[in-house]
C-alpha positions in Angstrom: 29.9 -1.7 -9.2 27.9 -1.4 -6.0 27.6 -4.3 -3.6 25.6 -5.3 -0.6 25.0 -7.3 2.2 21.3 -8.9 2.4 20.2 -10.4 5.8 16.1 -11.1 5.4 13.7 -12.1 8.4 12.5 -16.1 8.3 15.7 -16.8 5.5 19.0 -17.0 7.7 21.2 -17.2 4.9 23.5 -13.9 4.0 23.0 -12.7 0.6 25.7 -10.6 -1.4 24.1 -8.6 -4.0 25.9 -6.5 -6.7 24.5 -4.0 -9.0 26.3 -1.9 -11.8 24.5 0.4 -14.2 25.8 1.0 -17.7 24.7 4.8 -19.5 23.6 4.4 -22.9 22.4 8.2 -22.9 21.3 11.0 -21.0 18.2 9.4 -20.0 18.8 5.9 -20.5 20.9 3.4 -19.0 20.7 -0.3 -18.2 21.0 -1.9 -14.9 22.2 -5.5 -14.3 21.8 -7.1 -10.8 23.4 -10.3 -9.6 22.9 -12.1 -6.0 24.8 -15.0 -4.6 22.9 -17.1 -1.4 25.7 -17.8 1.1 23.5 -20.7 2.5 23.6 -22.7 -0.3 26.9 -20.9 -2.2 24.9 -20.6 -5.7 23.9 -17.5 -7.5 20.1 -17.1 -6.2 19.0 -14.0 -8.6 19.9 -12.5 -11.9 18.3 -9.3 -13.9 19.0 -6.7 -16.7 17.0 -3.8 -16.9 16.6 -1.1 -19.1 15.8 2.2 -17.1 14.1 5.1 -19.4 13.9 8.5 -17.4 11.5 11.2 -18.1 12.6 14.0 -15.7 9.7 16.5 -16.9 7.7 14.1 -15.6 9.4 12.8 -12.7 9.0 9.4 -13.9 10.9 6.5 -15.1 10.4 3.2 -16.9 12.0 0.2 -16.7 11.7 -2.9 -19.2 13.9 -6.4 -18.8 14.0 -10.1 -17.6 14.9 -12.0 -14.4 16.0 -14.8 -13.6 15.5 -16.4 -9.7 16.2 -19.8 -8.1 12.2 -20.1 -7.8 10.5 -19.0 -10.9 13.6 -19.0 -13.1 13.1 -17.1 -15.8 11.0 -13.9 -16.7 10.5 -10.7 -17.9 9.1 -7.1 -15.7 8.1 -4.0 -16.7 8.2 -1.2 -13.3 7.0 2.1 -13.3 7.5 5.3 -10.9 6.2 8.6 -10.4 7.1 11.2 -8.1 5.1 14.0 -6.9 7.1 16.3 -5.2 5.7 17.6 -2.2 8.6 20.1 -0.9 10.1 22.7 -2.9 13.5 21.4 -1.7 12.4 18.2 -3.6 13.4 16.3 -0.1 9.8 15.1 0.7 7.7 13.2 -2.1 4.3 11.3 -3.0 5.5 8.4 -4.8 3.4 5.8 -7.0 4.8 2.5 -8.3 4.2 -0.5 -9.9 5.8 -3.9 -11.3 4.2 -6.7 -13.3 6.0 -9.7 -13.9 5.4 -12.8 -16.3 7.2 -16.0 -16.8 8.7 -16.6 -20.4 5.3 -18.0 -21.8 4.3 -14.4 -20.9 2.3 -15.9 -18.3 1.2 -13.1 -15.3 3.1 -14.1 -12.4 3.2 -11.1 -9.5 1.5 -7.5 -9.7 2.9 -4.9 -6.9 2.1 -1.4 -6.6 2.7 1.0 -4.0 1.7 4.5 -2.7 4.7 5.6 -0.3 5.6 8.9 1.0 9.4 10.0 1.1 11.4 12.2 3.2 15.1 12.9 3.3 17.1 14.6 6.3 20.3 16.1 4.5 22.6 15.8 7.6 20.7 14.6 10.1 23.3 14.4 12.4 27.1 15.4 11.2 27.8 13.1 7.7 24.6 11.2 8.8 21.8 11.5 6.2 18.3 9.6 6.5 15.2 8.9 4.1 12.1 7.7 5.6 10.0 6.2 3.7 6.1 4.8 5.1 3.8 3.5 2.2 0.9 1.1 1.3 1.3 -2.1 -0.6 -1.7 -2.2 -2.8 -1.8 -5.7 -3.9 -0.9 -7.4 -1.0 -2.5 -4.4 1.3 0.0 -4.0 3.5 1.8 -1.5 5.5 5.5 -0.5 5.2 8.1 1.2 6.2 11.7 2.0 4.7 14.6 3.6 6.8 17.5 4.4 5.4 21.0 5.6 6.8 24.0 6.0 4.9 25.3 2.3 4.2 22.2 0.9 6.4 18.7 0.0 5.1 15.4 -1.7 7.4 12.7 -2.6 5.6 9.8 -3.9 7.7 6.2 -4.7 7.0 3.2 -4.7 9.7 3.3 -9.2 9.4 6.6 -8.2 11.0 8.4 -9.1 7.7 11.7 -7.8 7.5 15.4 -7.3 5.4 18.4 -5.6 6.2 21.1 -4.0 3.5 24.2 -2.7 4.5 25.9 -1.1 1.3 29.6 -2.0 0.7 
């Protein structure tokens, strides 16, 4: 099971996340995610995901439901492609895109993003870093992603922020 710590700009509460993902086969596997608010010591998120990979295609599928403290329960599908732009694989053009609904199948939140990737294979000595700098295209906004090791910052240009640090 992996487990992290969740810190988020403008929500002072400490959120510990765990995620575990079961194989069902080669290409398949489902992911269940859990998240408990410190601030208010109550469970704050739950999902389960199915995750369908089609590595000729660089792309991956994911159909399941959620349930959050705000909009309770409801069901996503996600979507990635990769374009890889390296021959190394290391740095990549990457579309995504999620559309939830509520349980009357009601639209409740499109997101798509258009994101470049790069990862530094020791960076420094047992230090590896991905960058990540992409385009929100429902929201239109800016990003960025860096990640190191255990840390991740992920900050937006409304100076929106969250930090993970991976247990």
């Amino acid at each position: 099971m992996e487990t992290s710590l969740r810190l988020s700009g403008g929500c002072g509460a400490l959120r510990i996340h765990t995620k575990e993902k079961f194989l069902i086969s080669p290409k398949t596997y489902m992911q269940v995610h859990g998240e408990v608010d410190t601030g208010v010591g109550a469970p704050s998120y739950f999902s389960a995901l199915l995750h369908f990979f089609y590595p000729d295609f660089s792309a991956s599928l994911g159909l399941g439901f959620q349930y959050n403290n705000h909009d309770k329960l409801g069901y996503c599908v996600r979507g990635k492609k990769a374009f890889s732009l390296a021959n190394d694989g290391l740095l990549s053009f990457n579309i995504k895109g999620r559309y939830n609904v509520d349980k009357e199948l009601v639209k409740k939140k499109s997101r798509g993003a258009a994101e470049f990737s790069w990862s530094i294979f020791n960076f420094q000595r047992d230090q590896d870093v991905r960058l990540k700098v992409g385009y929100e295209l429902f929201e239109k906004v800016p990003y960025l992603q860096i990640r190191e090791n255990n840390w991740t910052l992920n900050a937006d240009i409304y100076g929106r922020w969250n930090l993970r640090f991976d247990l």
